[in-house]
Biopython code that builds the backbone (N, CA, C, O; Angstrom):
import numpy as np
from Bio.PDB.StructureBuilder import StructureBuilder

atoms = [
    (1, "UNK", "N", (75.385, -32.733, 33.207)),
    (1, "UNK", "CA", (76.407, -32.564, 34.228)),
    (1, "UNK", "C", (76.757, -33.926, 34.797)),
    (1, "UNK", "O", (75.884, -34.793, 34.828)),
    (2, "UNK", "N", (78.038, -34.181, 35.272)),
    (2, "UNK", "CA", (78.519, -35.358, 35.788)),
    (2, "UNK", "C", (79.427, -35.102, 37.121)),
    (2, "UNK", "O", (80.186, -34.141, 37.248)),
    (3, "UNK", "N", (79.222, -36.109, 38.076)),
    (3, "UNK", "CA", (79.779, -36.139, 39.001)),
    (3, "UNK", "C", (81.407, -37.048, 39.005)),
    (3, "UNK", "O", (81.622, -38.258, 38.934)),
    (4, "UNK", "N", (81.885, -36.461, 39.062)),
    (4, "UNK", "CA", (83.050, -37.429, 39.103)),
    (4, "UNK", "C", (83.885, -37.075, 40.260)),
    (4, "UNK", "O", (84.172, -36.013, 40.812)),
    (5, "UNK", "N", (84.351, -39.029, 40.552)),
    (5, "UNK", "CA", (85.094, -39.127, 42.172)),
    (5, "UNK", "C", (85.854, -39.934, 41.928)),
    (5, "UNK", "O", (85.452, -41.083, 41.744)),
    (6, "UNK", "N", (87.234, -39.620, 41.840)),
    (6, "UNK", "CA", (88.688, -40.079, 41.885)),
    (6, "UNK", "C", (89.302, -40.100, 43.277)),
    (6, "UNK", "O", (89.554, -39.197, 44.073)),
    (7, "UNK", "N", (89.498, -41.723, 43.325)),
    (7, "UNK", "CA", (90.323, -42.033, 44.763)),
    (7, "UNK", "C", (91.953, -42.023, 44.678)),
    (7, "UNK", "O", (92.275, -43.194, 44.477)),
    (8, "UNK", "N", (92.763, -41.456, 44.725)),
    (8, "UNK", "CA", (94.078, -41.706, 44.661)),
    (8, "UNK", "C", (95.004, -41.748, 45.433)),
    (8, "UNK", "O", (94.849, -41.313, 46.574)),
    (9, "UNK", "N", (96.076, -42.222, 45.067)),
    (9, "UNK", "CA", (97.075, -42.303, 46.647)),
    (9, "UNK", "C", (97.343, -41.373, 47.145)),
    (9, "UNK", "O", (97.077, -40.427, 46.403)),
    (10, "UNK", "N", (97.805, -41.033, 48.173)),
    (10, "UNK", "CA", (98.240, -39.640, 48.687)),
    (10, "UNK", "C", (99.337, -39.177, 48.300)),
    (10, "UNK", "O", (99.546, -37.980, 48.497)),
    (11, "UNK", "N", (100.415, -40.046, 47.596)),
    (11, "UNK", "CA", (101.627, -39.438, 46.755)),
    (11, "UNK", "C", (100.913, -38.387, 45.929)),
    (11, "UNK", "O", (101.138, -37.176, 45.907)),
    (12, "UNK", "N", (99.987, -39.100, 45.236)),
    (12, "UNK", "CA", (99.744, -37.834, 44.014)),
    (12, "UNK", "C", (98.717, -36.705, 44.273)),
    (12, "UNK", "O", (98.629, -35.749, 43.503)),
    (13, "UNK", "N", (98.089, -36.810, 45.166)),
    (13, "UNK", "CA", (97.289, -35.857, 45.954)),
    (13, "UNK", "C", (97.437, -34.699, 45.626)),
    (13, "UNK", "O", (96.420, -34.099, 45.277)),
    (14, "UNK", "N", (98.723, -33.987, 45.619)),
    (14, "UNK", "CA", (98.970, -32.584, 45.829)),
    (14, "UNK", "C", (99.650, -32.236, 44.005)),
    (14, "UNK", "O", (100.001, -31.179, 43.480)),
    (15, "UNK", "N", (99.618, -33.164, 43.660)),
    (15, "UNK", "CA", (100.341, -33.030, 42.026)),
    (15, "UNK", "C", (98.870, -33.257, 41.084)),
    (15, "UNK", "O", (98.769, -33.061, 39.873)),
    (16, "UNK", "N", (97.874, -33.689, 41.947)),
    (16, "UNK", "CA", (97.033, -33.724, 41.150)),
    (16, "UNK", "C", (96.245, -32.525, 41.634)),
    (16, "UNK", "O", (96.001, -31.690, 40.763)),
    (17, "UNK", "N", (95.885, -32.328, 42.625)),
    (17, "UNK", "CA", (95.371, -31.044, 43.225)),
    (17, "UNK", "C", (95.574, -29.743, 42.507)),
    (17, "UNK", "O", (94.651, -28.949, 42.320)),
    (18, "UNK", "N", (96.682, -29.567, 42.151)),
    (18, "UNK", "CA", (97.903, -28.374, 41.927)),
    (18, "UNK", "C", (97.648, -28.360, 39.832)),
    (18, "UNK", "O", (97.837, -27.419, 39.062)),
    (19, "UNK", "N", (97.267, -29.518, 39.583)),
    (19, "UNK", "CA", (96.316, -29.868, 38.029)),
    (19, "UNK", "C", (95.751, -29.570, 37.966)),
    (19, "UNK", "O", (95.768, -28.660, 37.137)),
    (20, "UNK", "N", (94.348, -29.835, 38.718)),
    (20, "UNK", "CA", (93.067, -29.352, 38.615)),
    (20, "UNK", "C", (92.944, -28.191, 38.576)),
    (20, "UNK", "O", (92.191, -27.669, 37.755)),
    (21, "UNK", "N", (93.720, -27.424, 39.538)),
    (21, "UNK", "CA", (93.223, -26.303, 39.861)),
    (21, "UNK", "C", (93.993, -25.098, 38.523)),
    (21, "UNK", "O", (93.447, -24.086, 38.084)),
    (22, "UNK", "N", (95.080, -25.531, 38.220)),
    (22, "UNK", "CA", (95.999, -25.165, 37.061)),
    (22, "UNK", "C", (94.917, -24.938, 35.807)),
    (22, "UNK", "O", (94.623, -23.834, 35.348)),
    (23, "UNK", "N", (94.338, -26.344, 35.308)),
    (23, "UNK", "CA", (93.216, -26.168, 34.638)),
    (23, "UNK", "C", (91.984, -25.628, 34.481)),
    (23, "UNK", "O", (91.305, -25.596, 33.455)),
    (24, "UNK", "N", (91.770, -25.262, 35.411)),
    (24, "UNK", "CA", (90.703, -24.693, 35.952)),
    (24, "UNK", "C", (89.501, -25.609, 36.727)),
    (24, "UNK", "O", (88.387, -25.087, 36.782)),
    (25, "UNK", "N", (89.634, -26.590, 37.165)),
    (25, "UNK", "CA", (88.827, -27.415, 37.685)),
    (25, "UNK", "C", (88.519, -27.524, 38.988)),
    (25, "UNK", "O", (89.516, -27.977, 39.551)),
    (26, "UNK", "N", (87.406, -27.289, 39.972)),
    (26, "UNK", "CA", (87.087, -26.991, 41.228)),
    (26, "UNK", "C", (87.348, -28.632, 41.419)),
    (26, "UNK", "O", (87.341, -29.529, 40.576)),
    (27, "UNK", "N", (87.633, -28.673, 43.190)),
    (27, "UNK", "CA", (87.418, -29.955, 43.539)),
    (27, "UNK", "C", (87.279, -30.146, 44.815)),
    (27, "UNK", "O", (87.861, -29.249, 45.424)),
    (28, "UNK", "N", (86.804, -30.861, 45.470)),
    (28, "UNK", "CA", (86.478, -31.384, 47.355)),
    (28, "UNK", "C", (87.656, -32.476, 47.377)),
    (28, "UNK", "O", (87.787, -33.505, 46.714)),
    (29, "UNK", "N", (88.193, -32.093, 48.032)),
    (29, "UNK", "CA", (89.099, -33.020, 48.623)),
    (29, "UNK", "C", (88.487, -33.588, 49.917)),
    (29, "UNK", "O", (87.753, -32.910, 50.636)),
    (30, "UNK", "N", (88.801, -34.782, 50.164)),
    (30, "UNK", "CA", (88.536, -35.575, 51.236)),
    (30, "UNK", "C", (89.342, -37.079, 51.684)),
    (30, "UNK", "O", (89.304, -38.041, 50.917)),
    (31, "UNK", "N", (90.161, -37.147, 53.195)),
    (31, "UNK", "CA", (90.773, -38.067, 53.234)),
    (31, "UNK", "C", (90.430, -39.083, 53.359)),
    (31, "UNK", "O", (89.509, -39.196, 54.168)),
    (32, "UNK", "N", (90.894, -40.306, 52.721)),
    (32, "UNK", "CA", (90.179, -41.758, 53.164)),
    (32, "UNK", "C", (91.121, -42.870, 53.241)),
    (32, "UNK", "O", (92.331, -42.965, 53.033)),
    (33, "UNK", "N", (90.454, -43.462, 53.503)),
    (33, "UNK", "CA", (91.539, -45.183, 53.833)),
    (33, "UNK", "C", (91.253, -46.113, 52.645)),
    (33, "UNK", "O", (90.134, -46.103, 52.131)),
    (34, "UNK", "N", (92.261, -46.945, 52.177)),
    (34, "UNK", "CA", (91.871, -47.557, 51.610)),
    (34, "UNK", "C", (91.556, -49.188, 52.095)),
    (34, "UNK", "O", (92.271, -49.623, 52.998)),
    (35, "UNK", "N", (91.012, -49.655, 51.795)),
    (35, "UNK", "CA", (90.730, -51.178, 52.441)),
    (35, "UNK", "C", (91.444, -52.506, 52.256)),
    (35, "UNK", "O", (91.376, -53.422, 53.075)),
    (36, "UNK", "N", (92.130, -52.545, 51.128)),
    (36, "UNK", "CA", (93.048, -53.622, 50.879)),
    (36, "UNK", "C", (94.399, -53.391, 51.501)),
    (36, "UNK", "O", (94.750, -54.304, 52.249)),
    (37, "UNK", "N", (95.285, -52.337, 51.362)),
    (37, "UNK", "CA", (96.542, -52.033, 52.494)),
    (37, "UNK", "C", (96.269, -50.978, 53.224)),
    (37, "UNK", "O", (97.137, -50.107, 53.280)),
    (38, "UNK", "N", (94.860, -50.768, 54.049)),
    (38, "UNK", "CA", (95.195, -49.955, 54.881)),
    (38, "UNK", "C", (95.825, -48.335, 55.116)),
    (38, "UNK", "O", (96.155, -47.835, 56.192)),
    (39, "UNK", "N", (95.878, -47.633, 53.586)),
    (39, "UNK", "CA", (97.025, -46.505, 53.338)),
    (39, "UNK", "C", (96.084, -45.741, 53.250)),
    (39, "UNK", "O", (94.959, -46.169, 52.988)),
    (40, "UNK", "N", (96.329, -44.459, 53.445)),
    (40, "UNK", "CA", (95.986, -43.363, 53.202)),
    (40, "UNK", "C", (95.712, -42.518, 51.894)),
    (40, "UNK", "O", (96.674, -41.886, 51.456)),
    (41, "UNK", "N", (94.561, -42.439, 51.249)),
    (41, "UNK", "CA", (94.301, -42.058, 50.013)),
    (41, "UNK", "C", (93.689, -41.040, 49.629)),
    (41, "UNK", "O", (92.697, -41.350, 50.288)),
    (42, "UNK", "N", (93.341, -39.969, 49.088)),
    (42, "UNK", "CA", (92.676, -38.709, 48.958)),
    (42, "UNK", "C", (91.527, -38.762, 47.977)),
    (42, "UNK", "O", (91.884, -39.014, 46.826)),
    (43, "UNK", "N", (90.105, -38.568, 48.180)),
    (43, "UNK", "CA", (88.939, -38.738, 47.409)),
    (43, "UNK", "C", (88.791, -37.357, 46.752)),
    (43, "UNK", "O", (88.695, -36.277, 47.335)),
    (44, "UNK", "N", (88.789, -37.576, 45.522)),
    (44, "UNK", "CA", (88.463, -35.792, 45.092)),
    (44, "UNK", "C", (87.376, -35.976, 44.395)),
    (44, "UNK", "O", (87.634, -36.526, 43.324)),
    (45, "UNK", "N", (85.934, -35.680, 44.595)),
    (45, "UNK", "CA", (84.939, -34.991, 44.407)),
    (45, "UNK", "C", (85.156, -33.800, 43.370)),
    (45, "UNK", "O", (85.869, -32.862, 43.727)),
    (46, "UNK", "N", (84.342, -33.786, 41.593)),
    (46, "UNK", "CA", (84.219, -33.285, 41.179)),
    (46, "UNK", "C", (83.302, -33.145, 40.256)),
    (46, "UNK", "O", (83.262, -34.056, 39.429)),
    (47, "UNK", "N", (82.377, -32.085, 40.111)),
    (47, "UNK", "CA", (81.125, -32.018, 39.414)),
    (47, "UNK", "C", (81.730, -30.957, 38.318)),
    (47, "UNK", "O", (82.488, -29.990, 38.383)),
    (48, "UNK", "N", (80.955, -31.682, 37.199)),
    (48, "UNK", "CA", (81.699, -30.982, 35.978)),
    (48, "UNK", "C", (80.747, -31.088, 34.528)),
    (48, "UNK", "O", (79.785, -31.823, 34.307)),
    (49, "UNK", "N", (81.439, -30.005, 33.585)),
    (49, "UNK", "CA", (79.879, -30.408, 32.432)),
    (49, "UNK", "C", (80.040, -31.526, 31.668)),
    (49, "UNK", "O", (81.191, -31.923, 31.490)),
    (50, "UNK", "N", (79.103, -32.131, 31.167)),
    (50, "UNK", "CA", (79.228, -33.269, 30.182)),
    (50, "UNK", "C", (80.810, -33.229, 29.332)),
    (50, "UNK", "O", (81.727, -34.041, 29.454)),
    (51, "UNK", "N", (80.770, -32.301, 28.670)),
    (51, "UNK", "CA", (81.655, -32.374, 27.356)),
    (51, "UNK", "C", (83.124, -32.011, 27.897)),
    (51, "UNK", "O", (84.086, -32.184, 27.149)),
    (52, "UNK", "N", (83.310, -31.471, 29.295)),
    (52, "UNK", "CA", (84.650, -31.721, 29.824)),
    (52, "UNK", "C", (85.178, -32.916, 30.457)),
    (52, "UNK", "O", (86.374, -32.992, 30.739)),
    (53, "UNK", "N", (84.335, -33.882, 30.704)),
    (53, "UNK", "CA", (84.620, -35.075, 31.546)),
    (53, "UNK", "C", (86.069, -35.798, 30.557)),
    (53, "UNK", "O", (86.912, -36.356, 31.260)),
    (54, "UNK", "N", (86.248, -35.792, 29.540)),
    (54, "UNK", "CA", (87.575, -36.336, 28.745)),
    (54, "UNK", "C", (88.672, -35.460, 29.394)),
    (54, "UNK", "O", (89.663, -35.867, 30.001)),
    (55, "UNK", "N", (88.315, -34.203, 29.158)),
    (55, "UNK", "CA", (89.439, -33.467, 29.808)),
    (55, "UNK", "C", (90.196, -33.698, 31.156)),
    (55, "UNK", "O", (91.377, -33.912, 31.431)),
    (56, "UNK", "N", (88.553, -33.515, 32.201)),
    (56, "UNK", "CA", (89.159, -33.921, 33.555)),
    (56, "UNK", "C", (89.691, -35.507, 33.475)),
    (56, "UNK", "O", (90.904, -35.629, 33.643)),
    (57, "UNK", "N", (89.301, -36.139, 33.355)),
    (57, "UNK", "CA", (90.115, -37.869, 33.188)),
    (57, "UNK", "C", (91.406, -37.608, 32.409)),
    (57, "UNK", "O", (92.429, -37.585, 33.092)),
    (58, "UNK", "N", (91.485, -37.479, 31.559)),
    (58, "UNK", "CA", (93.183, -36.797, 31.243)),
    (58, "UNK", "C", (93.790, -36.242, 32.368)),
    (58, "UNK", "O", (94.551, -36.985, 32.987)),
    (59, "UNK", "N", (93.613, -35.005, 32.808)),
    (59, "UNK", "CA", (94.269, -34.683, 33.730)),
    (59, "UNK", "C", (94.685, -35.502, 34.892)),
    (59, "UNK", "O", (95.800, -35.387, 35.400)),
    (60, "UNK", "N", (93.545, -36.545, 35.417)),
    (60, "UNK", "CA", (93.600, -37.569, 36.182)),
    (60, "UNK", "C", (95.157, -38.691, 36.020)),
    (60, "UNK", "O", (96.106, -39.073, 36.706)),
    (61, "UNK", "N", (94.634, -38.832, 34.726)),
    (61, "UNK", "CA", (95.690, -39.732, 34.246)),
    (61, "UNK", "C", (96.815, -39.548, 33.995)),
    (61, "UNK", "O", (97.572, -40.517, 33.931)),
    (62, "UNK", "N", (97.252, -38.327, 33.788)),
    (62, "UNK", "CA", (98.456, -37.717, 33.543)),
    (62, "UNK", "C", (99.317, -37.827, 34.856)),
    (62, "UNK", "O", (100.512, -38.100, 34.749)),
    (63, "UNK", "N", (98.634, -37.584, 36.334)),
    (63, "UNK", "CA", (99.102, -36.792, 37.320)),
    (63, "UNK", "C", (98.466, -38.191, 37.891)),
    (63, "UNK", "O", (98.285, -38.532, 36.722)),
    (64, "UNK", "N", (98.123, -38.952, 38.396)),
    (64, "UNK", "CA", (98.539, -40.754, 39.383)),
    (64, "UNK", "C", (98.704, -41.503, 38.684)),
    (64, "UNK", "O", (97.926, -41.942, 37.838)),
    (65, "UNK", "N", (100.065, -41.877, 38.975)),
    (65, "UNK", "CA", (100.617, -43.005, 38.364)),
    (65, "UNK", "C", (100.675, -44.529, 39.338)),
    (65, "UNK", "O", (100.883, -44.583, 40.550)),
    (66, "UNK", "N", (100.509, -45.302, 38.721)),
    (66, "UNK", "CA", (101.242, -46.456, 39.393)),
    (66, "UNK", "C", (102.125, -47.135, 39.947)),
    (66, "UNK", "O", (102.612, -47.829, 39.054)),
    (67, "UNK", "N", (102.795, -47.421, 41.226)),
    (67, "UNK", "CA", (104.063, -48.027, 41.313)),
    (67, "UNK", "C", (104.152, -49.114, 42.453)),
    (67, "UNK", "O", (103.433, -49.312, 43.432)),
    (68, "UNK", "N", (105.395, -49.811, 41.942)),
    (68, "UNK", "CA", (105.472, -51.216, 42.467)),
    (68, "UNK", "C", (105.667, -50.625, 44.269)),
    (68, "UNK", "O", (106.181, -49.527, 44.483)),
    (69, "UNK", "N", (105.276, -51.349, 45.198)),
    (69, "UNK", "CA", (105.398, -50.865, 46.898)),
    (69, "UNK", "C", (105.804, -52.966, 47.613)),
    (69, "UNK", "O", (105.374, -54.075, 47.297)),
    (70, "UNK", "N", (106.403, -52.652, 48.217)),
    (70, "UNK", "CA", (106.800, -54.056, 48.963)),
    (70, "UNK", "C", (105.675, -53.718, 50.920)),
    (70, "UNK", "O", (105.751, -52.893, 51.830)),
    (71, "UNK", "N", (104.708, -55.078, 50.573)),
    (71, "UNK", "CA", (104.658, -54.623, 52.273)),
    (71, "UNK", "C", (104.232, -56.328, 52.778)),
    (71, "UNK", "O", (104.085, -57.339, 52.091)),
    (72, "UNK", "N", (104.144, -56.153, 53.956)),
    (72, "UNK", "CA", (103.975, -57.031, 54.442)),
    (72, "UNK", "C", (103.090, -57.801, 55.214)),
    (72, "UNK", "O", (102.851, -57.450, 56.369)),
    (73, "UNK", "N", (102.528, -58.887, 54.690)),
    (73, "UNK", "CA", (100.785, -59.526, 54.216)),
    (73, "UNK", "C", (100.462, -59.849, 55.943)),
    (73, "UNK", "O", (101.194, -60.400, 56.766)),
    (74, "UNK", "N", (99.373, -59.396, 56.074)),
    (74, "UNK", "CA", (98.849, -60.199, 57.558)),
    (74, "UNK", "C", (98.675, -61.090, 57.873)),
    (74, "UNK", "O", (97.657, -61.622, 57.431)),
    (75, "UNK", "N", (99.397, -61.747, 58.690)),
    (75, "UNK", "CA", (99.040, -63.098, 59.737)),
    (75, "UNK", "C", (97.655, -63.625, 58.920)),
    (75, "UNK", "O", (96.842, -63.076, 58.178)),
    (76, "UNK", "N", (97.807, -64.810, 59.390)),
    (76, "UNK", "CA", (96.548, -65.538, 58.698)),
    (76, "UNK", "C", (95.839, -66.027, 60.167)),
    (76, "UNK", "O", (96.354, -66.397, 61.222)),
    (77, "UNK", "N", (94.452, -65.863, 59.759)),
    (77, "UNK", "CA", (93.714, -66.022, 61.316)),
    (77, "UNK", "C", (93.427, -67.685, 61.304)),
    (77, "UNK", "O", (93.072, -68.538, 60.490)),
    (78, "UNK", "N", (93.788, -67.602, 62.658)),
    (78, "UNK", "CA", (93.361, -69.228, 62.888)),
    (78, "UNK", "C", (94.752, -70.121, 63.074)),
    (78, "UNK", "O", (95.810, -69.599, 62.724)),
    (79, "UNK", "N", (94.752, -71.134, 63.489)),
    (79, "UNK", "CA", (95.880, -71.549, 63.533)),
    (79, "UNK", "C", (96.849, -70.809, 64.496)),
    (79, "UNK", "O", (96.652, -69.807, 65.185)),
    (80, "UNK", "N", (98.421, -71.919, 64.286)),
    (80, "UNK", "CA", (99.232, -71.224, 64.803)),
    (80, "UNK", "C", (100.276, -70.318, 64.242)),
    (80, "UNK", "O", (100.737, -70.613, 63.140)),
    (81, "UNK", "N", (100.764, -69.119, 64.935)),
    (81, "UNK", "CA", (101.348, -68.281, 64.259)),
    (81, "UNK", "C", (102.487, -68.131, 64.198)),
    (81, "UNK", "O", (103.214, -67.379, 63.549)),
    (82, "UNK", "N", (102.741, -69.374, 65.366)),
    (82, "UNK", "CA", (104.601, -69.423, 65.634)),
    (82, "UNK", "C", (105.294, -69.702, 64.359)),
    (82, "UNK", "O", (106.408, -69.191, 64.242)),
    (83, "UNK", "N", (104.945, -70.257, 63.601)),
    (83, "UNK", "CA", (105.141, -70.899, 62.062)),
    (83, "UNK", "C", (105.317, -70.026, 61.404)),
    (83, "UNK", "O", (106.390, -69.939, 60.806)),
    (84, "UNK", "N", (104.455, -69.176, 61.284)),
    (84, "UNK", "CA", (104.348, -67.885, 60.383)),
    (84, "UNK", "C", (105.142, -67.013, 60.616)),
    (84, "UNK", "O", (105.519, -66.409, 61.619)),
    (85, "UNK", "N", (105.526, -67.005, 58.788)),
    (85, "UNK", "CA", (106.954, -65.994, 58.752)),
    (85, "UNK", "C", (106.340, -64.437, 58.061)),
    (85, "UNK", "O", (106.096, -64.835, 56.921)),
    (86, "UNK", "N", (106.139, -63.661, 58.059)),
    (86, "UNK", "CA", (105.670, -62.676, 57.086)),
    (86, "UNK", "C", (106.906, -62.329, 55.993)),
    (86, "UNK", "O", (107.596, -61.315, 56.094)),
    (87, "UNK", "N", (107.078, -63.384, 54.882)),
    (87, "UNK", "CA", (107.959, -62.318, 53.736)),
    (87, "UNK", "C", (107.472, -61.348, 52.989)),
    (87, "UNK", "O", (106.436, -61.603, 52.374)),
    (88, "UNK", "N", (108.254, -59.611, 52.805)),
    (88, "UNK", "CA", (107.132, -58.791, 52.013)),
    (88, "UNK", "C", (106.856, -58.926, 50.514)),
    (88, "UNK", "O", (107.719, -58.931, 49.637)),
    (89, "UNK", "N", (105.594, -59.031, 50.347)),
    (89, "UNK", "CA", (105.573, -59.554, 48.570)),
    (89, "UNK", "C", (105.104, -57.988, 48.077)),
    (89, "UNK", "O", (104.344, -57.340, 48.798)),
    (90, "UNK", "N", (105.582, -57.471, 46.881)),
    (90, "UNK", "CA", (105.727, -56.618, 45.843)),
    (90, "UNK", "C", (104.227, -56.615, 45.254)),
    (90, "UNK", "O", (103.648, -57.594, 44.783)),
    (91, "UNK", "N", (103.805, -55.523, 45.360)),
    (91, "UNK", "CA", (102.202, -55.279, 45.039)),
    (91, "UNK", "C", (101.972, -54.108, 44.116)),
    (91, "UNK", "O", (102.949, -53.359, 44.146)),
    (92, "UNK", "N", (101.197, -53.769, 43.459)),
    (92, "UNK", "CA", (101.333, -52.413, 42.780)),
    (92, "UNK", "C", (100.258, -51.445, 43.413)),
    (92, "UNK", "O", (99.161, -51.809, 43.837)),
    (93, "UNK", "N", (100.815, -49.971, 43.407)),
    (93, "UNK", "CA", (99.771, -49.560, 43.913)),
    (93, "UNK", "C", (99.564, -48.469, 43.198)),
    (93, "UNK", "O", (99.900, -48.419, 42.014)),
    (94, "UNK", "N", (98.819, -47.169, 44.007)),
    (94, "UNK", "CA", (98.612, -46.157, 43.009)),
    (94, "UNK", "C", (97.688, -46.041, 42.035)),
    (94, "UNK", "O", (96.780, -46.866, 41.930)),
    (95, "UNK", "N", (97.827, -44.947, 41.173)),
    (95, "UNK", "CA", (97.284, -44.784, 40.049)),
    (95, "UNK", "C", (95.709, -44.293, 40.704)),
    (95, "UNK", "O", (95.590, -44.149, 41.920)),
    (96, "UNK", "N", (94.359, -44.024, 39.618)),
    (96, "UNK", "CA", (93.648, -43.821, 40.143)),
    (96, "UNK", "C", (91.713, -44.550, 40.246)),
    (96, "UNK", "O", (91.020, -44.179, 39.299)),
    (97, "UNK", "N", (91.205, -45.202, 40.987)),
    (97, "UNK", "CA", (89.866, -45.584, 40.762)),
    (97, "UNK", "C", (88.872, -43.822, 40.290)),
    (97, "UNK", "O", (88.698, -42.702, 40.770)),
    (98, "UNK", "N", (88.530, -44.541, 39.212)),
    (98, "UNK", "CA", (87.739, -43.118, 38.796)),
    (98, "UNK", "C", (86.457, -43.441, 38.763)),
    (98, "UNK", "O", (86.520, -44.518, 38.171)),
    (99, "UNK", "N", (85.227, -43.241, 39.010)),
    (99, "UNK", "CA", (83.591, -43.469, 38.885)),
    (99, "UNK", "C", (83.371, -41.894, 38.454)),
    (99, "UNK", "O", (83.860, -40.955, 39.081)),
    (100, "UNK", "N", (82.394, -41.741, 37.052)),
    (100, "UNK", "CA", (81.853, -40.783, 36.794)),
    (100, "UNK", "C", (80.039, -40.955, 36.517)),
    (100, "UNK", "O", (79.618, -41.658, 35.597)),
    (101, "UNK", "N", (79.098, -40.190, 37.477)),
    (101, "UNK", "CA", (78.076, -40.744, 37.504)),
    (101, "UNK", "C", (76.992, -39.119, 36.851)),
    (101, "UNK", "O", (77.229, -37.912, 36.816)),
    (102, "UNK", "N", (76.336, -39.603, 36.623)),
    (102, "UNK", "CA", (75.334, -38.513, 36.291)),
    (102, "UNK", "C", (74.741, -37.677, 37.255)),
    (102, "UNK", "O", (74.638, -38.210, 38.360)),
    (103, "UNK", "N", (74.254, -36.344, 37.153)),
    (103, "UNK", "CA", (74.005, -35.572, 38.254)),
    (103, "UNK", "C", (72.507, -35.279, 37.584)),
    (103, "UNK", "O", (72.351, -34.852, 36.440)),
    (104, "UNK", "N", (71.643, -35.531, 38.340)),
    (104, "UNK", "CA", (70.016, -35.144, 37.783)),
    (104, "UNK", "C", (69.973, -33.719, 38.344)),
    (104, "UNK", "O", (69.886, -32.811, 37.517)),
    (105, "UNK", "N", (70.017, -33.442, 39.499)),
    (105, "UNK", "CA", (69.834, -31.834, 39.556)),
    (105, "UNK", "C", (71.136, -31.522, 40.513)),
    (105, "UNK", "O", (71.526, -32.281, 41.400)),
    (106, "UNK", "N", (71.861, -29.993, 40.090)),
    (106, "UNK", "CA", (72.753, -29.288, 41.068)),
    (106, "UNK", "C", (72.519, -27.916, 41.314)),
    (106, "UNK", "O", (72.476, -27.047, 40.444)),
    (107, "UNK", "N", (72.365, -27.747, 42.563)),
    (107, "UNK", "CA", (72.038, -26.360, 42.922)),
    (107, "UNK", "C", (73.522, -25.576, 43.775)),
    (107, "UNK", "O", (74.411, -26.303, 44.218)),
    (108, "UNK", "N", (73.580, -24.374, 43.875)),
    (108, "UNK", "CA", (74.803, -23.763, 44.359)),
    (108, "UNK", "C", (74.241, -22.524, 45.008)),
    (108, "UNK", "O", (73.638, -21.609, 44.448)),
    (109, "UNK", "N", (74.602, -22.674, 46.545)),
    (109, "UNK", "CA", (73.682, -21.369, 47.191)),
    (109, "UNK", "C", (75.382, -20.349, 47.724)),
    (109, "UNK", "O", (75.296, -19.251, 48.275)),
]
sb = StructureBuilder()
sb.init_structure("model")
sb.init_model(0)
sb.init_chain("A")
sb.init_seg("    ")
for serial, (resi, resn, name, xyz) in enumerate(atoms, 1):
    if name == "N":
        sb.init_residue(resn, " ", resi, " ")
    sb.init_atom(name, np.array(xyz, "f"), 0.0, 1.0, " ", f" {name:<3s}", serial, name[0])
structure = sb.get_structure()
């Protein structure tokens, strides 16, 4: 059995949600932040058997995609800031961080 936890943006949240569950795949949803821009991202928690883990990552991949987002970089600490202009630079975002880890024991009450 394997644990697998896909972080994705919250665009695809509900298109991937609406997958899983299509497929038949249970999942924990849970909201989180992400740390490099600050956005709002959805953690889905899913324990699953060995020999489906290709499947669920397909589905993953099918349903968050990547796309270009413009925002605008934070002040730089220190110094002065009167100088500082913020232009927004073009970043990519999206798509999904996937970690699939092994589960030594799962119980279900």
């Amino acid at each position: 059995m394997k644990l697998v936890i896909a972080v994705v943006q919250d665009k695809d949240s509900n298109r991937l949600s609406n997958a899983l569950i299509k497929d038949g795949f249970r999942a924990t949803k849970l909201a989180s932040t992400g740390g490099f821009l600050k956005a709002g991202n959805t953690t889905f928690i899913i324990g699953i058997e060995d020999e489906r883990v290709p499947e669920v990552l397909n589905v993953i991949r099918n349903n968050c995609k990547t796309r270009e987002q413009l925002v605008t970089p934070v002040s730089p600490m220190g110094g002065t800031s009167d100088s500082y202009i913020p232009f927004p630079v073009e970043v990519q975002v999206g798509g999904a961080a996937v970690f699939v880890m092994p589960v030594e024991r799962f119980e279900h009450y």
